[in-house]
N, C-alpha and C positions, 0 to 999 in steps of 0.2 A: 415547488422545490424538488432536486431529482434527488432520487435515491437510489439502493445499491437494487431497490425492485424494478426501478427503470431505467438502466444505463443508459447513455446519450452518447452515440459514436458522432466524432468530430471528421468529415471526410471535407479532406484540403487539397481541393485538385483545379486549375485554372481551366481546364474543358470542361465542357456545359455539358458536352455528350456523356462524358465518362460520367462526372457527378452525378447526372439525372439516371444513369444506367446503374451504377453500384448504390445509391439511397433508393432504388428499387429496392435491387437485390437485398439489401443491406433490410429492408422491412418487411421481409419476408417471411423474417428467424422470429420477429416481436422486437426489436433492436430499435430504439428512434436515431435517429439521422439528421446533424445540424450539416447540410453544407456552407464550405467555403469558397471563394471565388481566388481571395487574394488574401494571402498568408500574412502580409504584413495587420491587416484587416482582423485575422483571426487572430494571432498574435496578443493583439489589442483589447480582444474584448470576449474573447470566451472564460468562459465561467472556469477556474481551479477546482472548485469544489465538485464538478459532476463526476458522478462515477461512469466509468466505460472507458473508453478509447480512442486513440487515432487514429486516423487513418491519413496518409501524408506522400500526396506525389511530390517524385527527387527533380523533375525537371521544370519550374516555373520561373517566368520572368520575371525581373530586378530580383527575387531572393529566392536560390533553392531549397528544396525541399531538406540536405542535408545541412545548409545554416539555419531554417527554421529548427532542427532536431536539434543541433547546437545550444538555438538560444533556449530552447524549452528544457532542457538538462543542466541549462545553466540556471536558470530558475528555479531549477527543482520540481517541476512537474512531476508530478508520480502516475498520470495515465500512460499503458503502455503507446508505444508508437509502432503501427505498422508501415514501411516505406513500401508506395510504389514504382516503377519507372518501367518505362517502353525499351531501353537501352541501355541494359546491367551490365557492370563489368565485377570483374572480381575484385579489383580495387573499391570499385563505390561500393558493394558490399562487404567487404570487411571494415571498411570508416564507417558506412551504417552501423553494422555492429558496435563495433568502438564506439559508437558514441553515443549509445544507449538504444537504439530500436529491440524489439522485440521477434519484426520477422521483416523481410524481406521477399517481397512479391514482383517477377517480370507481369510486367503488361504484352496480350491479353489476359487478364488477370482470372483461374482458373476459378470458378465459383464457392466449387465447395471448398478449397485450399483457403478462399477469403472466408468463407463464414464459417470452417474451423479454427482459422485463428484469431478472428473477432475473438467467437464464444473462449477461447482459453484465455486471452487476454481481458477480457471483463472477470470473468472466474478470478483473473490473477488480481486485478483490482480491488474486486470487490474482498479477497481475503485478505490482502495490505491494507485497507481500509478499516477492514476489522480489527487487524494487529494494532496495527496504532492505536483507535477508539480503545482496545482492552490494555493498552500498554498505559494511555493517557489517565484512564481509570485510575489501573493500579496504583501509578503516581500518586494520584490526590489520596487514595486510601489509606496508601503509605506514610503520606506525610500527617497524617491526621493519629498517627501514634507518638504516643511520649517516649521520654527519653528510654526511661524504661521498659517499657514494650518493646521497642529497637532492641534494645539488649538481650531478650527473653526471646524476640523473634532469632535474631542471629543463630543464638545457641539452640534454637529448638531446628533453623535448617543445618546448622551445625550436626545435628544427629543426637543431642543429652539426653537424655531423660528429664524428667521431670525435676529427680532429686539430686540430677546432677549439675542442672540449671540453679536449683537452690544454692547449693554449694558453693558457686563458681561467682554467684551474685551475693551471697550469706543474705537467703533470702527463706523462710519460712515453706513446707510446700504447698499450704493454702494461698501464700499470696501468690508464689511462682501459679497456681491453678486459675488464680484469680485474675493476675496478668494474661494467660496463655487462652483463660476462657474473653478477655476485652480484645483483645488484638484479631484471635479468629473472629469476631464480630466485626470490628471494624473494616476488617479489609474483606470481610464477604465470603469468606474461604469455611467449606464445608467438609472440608478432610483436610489433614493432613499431607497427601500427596498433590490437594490443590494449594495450600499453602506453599509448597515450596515450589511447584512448577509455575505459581504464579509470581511469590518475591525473593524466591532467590537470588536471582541478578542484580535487584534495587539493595538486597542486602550489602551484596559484592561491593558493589557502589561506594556506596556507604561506609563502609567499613575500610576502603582500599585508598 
């Protein structure tokens, strides 16, 4: 199974020469390397879940390189994409752009230019990956408080005090302590300033 400790670069090039020359290069950093021959083919059956990257020549027969970018943005791909081609123009690179790549590379494609933006593209990966995983958390934590806790959460990213929380809910300040000590447990949060950096937004939400 890959992880964020193994990233797995996806290289989509229909030349055997180029493939077999950049899944060198490309293994050189520690990087594994699935080549592809034909896009349609890749398309089909590579893994969503691997963390890493693309790597994706613009000029391939029956489908280029920028409708495969197309259709992987249409799906929602979240590995970045780096385009390469032999013959850039500023047009094909600003619709790369536009439509989701991450860099843009002329072939002969400079070494170290590819394997610094491999490495910042899997970095970029692998921290969106993580966002999510702590965003998808959050959620379930979230949801696993009572009505009341929601309330007592609100008001405490709100900024109340304690006894202003009581007040506002005519609530006792052992219970509001008692609520405020269930909800920091639940949701994992060890301060105060991780509380609200981490449910602020699902508060918003919530409340909006």
């Amino acid at each position: 199974m890959t992880s964020a400790l193994s990233p797995l670069i996806h290289l989509v090039d229909d030349d055997a020469a180029v493939r077999d020359s950049l899944a060198l290069l490309i293994g050189t950093v520690g990087l594994r390397v699935q080549p592809w021959s034909d896009p349609q083919v890749f398309l089909s059956q590579f893994e969503r879940g691997d963390v890493g990257a693309i790597v994706l020549d613009v000029r391939m027969p029956g489908t280029s390189g920028l409708a495969v970018l197309d259709m992987l943005m249409a799906q929602g791909v979240d590995q970045p994409v780096i385009m390469l081609t032999g013959h850039g123009t500023v047009e094909m690179c600003r619709r790369a752009f536009k439509a989701g790549a991450t860099e843009f590379l002329e072939k002969p494609v400079d070494d170290e230019l590819l394997i610094e933006a491999l490495q910042a593209a899997v970095r970029q990966h692998v921290r969106s990956r993580e966002r999510l995983q702590a965003d998808r958390q959050a959620r379930e934590r979230y949801a696993q408080l009572s009505g009341r806790e929601r309330e007592v959460l609100g008001l405490i990213v709100a900024g109340l005090t304690n006894k202003e929380i009581g007040r506002a809910l005519t609530l006792s300040p052992r219970t509001v302590e008692t609520h405020r000590a269930n909800l920091f447990a639940k949701l994992g949060a060890d301060s105060l300033a991780q509380l609200i950096r981490g449910y602020a937004e699902l508060v918003d939400e919530d409340t909006a």
